[in-house]
C-alpha positions in Angstrom: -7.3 17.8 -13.2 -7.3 15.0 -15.8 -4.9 12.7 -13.9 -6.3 13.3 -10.6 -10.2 12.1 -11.4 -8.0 9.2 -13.1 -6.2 8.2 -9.6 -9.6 9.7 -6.7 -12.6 8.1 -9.1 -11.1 5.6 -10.8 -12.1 7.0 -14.0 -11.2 4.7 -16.9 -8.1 6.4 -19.2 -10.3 6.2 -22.6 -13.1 8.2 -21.0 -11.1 10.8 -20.3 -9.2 11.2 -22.5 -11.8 11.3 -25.2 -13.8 13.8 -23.1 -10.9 15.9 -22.7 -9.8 15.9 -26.8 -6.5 14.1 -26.0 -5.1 10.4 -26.5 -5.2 7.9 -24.0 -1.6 7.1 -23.9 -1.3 10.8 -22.9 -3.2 10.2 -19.9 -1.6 7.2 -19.0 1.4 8.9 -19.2 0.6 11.8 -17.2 -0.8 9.1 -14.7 2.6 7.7 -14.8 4.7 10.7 -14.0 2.1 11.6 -11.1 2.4 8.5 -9.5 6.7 8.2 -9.9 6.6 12.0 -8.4 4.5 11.4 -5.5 6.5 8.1 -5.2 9.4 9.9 -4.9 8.2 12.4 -2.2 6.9 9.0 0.5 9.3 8.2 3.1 11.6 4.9 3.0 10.7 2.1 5.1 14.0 2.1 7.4 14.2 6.1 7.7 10.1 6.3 8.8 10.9 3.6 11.7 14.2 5.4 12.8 12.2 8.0 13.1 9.5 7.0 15.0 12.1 5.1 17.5 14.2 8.5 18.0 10.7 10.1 19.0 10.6 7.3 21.5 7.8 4.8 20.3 8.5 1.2 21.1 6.3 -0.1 18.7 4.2 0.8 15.0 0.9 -1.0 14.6 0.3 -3.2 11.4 -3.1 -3.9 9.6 -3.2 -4.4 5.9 -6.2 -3.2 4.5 -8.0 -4.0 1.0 -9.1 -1.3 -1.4 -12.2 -2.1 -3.6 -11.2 -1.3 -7.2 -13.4 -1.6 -10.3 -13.7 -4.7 -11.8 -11.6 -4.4 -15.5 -12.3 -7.2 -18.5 -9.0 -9.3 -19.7 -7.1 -11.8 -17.7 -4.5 -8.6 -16.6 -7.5 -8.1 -13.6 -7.6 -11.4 -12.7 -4.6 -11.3 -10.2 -6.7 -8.4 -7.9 -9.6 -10.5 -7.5 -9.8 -11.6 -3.7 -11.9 -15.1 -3.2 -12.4 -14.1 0.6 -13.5 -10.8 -0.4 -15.4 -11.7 -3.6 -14.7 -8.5 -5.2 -11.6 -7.1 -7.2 -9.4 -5.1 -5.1 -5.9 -4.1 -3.8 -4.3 -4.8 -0.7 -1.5 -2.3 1.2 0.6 -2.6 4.5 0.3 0.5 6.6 2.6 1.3 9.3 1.6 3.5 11.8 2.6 4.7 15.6 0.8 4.4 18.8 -1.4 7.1 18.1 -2.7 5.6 14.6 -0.9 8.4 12.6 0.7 6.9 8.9 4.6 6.5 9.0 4.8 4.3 5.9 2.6 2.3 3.2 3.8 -0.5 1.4 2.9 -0.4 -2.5 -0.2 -1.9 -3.8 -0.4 -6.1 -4.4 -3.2 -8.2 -5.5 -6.0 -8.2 -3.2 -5.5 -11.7 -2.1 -2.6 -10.8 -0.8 -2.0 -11.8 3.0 -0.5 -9.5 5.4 2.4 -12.1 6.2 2.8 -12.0 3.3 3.5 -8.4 2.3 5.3 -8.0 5.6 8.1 -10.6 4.2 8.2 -8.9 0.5 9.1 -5.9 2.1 11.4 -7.1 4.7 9.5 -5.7 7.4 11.6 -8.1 10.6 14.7 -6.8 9.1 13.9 -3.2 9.2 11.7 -3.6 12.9 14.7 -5.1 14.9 17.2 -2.2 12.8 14.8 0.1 14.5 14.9 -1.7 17.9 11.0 -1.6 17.3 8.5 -4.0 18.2 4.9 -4.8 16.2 1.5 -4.8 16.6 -1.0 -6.5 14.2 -4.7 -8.1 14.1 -5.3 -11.6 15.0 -4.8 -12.9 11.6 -1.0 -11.7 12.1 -0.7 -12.1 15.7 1.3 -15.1 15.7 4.2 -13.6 13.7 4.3 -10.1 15.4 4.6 -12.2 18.7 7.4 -14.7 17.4 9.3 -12.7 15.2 8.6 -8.6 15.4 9.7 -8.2 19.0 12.6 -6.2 20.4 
């Protein structure tokens, strides 16, 4: 219960832990091991788009959203803080099919992360055109769906 109002409410590791009569590398470890098993369960990228293309779907829709997170103290935070959003946060590339339902989700980056971006970290061209998939996106990533994502 610990580690899961950790990860849903944000709840900082020294609060719980001294609420809950345990250390706070305790928590953080436990954190840890939570977030490597639940790691370990998501689909890979290239197995979650075959899969989608044996179902038939021609296409998976891409829109990176940003996650508002809790602004921390020290210069580790500084890297999530978004100057478009004005507001600390995290940004993730979802995949999904035609009928909005999640196929895959790329790991967390900084929250000025761009979608472009995150698409060419995780080598998401490579895997579409492996699939024989094509891409949707929002305006801000129209342009390279069009030019590059096709079949």
């Amino acid at each position: 219960m610990i580690v899961l109002a950790v990860l849903r409410h944000d709840q900082r590791l020294a609060d719980m832990a001294g609420g809950n009569n345990i250390s706070e590398s305790t928590v953080r470890r436990w954190r840890d091991e939570l977030i490597a098993l639940l790691a370990a369960q998501a689909p890979r990228l290239d197995r979650a788009l075959k899969k989608v293309a044996k179902r038939g779907g021609v296409l998976v829709l891409i829109d990176g959203p940003v996650i508002p997170t809790q602004h921390r103290t020290g210069k580790a935070d500084r890297p999530n803080y978004s100057s478009k959003h004005h507001h600390h946060d995290l940004h993730f590339l979802p995949l999904t099919d035609e009928k909005g339902r999640l196929i895959w989700i790329s790991a967390a980056r900084p929250g000025h992360t761009h979608d472009v971006t995150a698409a060419r970290q995780d080598h998401i061209l490579a895997h579409l055109r492996a699939a024989g998939l094509g891409a949707l996106a929002d305006s801000a990533s129209a342009a390279w769906t069009a030019t590059y994502a096709t079949p």
